[in-house]
N, C-alpha and C positions, 0 to 999 in steps of 0.2 A: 459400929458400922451399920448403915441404914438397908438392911436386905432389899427389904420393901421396895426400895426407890432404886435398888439397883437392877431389882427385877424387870420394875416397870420400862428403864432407859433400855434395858435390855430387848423387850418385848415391843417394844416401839420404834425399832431400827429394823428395817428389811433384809430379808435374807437376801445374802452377796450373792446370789443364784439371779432371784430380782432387781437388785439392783444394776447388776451387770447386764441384764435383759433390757429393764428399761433404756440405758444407756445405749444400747445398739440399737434401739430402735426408732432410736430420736438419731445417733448417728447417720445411718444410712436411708433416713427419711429423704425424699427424690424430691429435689427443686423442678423450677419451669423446666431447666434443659433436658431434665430424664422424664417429667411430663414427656413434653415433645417429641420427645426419640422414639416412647413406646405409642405414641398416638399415630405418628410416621410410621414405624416399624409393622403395625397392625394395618396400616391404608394399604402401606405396600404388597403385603400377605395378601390382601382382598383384591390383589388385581389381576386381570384373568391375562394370558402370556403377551399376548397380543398390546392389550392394553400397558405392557411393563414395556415395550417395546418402541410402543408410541412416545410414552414420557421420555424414556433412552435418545428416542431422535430429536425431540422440540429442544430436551437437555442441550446435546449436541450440537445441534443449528442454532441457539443463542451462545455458547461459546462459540463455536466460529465467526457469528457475524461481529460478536465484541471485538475478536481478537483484526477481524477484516476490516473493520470500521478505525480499528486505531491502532495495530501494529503492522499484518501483514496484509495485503491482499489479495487472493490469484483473481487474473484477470485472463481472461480468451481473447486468443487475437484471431481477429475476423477477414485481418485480408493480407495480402503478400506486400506490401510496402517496406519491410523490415528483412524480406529473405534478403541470405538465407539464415540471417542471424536467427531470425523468428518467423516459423511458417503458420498459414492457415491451420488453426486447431491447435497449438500449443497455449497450453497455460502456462504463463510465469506469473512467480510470486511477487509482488511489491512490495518494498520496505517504504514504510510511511512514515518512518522514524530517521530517513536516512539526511532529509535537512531539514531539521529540527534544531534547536540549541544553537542556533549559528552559523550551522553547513549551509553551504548552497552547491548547485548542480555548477558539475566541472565539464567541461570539453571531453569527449567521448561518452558519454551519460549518457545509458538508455536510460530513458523517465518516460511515466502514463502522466499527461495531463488533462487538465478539460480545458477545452478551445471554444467554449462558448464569448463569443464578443472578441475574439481574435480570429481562429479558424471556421467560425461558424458563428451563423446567426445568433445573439443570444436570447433565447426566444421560450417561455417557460409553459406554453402550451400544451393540448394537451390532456388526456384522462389521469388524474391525481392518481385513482386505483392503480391503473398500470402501471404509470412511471413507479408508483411505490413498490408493486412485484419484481421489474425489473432491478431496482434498488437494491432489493432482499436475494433477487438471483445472483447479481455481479457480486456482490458479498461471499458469495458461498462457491463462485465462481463457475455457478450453473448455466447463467447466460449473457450473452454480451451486454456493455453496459453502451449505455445508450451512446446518440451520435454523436456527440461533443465530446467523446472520451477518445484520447488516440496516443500511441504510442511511436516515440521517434528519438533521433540520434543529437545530444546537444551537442553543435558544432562551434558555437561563438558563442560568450558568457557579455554580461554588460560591457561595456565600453570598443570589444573589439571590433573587429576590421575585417571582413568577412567578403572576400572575392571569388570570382570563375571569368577565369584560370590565366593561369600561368599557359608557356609557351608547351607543357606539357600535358597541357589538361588538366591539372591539377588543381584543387581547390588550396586558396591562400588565407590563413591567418594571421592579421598583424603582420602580411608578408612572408610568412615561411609559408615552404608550400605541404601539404599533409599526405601522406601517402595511405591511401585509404584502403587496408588491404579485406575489410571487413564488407568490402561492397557486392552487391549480388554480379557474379558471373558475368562479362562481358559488357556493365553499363559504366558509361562513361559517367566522372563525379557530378558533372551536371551539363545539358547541350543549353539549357539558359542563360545567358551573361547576366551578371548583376555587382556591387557591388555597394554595398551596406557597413554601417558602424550600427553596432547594438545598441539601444538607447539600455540605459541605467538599469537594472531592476528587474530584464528582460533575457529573453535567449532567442539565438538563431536554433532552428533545428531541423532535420531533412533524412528521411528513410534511408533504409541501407541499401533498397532496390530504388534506384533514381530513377530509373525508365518508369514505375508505377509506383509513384508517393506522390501525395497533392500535402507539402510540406511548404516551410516557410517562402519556399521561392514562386509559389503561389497567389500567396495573399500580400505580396509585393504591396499593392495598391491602397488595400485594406489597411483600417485603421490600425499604427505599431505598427507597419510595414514591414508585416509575417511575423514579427518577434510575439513571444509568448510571455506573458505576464511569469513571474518567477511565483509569486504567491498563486496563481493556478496551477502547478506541479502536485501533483498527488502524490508522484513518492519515486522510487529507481528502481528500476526490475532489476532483481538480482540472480534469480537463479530462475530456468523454464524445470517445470515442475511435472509436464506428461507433453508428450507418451514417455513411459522407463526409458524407451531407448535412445530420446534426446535429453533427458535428463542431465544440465551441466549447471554451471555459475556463470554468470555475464559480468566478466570483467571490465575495467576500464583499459583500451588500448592505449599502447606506451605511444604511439604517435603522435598523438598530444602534448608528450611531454618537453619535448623541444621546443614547442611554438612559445613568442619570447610574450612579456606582461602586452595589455593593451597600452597606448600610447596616451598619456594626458588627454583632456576631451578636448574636441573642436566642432567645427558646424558640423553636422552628420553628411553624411552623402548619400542624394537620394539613390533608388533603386530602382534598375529598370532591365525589364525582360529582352531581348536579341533574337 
């Protein structure tokens, strides 16, 4: 047996002390991600409380406006049109998801839409800066969103049949009459006669307080003769979100739910104020 050479193999293999050294420390050797963390981790340390705070909130207001921009959004309401379903100074939340996928707004739907080129001039005028602040407020649900933004009651969906009134005042869908128990205190469903078929694609829609809403039975004249474009609908108010102590869910009322399908199309019938 060859000592010599066995000494040598011997003395030329590392102690298991080092080799198991080595081993770990090519193990636990740190990629980009643990770069990174300890490169963040050390910025962070160096920020004075104020400055931790500040990041905390820019953090926070780009989550909200992601989530305002394309799931939920509160929105301020700016006038009494809606009492007393929704008064001055309530926010409610909007679901922006609510007709997506196929949904469309049903008969009793409170929906925020914008009424530019139907309710209002559509007109893009204007300091770009501001409207863009304003933009980033309504998001966050800090300030009102501009004037093309309104909120109201779908009463008639495409094709229906949409009158005032029946012999008891009552407002008529496709004929049945709606008992509207959601309307502000003492207003009658509407003192305007008119009577309208929703063109295709559209909605009739009118405040809960009728005595103060400039709602579909307004822009009569105007181009869609008051209907509202269905792809202008921003989304469905679901729930009013402050003060705590109005805090509810905004249902769809079952009154609705009797009035019978619209009737096959025919020539529309114009609409006209009394």
């Amino acid at each position: 047996m060859d000592t010599e050479a066995q000494d040598t193999v011997e003395r030329d293999r590392p102690p298991a002390d080092e080799g198991r050294a080595g081993w770990s420390r090519s193990a636990v050797r740190p990629g980009r991600g643990g770069r990174f963390r300890r490169r963040a981790g050390r910025w962070w340390r160096g920020l004075s409380l104020w400055q931790e705070v500040a990041v905390l909130a820019v953090i926070c207001c780009t989550v909200l406006a992601l989530v305002s921009a394309f799931l939920v959004q509160p929105f301020l309401i700016p006038s009494g049109s809606m009492e007393n379903t929704l008064k001055v100074g309530d926010r409610v939340l909007v679901d922006k998801l609510a007709y997506r996928f196929g949904h469309q707004p049903q008969r009793g739907d409170v929906i925020v839409f914008d009424g530019a080129g139907s309710f209002t001039q559509d007109d893009a005028s204007g300091n770009p800066v501001s409207r863009a602040v304003n933009e980033v407020g309504s998001l966050l649900g800090l300030a009102q969103p501009d004037g093309s933004v309104f909120v109201k009651r779908v009463i008639g969906v495409g094709g229906d049949r949409v009158t005032c009134c029946d012999k008891q005042g009552r407002l008529l869908v496709n004929g049945h009459p709606v008992d509207e128990d959601y309307l502000h205190p003492g207003d009658a469903p509407s003192k305007e006669r008119f009577d309208i078929i929703v063109p295709p694609g559209r909605l009739w829609v009118m405040g809960d307080h009728r005595a103060d809403s400039s709602d579909s039975r307004d822009h009569l004249g105007d181009p869609g003769g008051g209907t509202v474009p269905v792809d202008e609908v921003i989304g469905r108010a679901e729930w009013i979100a402050w003060p705590p102590s109005r805090a509810r869910s905004l249902g769809r009322p079952a009154t609705f739910d009797s009035v019978p399908p619209a009737r096959p199309a025919r020539p529309a019938v114009g609409g006209a104020r009394g």
